[in-house]
N, C-alpha and C positions, 0 to 999 in steps of 0.2 A: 491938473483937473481933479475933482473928488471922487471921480470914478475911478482913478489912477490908485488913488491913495484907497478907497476902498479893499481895493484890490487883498490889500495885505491884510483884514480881518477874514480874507478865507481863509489864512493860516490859525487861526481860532478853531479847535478841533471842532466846536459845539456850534459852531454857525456857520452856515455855509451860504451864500445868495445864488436862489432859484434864478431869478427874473427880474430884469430891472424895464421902466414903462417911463416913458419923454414924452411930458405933454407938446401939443402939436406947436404952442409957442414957446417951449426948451426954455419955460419958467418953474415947472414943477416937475420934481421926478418920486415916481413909487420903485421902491426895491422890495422882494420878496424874498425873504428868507427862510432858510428851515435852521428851527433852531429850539431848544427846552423849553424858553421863555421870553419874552418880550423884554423883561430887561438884561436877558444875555447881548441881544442885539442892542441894545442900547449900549451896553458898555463895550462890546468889540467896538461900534462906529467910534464911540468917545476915545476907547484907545488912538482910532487913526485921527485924530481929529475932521472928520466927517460933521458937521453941523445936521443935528437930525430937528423937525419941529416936533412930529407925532410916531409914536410906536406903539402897535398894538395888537395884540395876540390872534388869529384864528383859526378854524380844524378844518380841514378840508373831508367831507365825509363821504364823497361818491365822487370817482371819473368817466 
């Protein structure tokens, strides 16, 4: 499963996955990352071979 193989770009010092979100028909999935840049995560997933469609950066400014 990709979530499996996921798994090993937490070994990528620079990216680590927050939170990952299953739509309710376990057709789409959001992973959340903390990571320098948007195409860090891109290339950890490409390392695993993770099929990704969209990446894209944002700041989280208040909790």
């Amino acid at each position: 499963m990709a979530e499996q193989d996921g798994a090993s770009c937490l070994v990528t010092p620079r990216v680590q996955r927050v939170r990952t979100y299953l739509s309710a028909n376990r057709r789409r999935m959001i992973s959340l990352y903390k990571a320098p840049d948007a195409e860090s995560v891109r290339l950890a997933l490409q390392a695993v071979n993770i099929p990704v469609e969209r990446v894209w950066a944002f700041q989280l400014f208040a909790r």
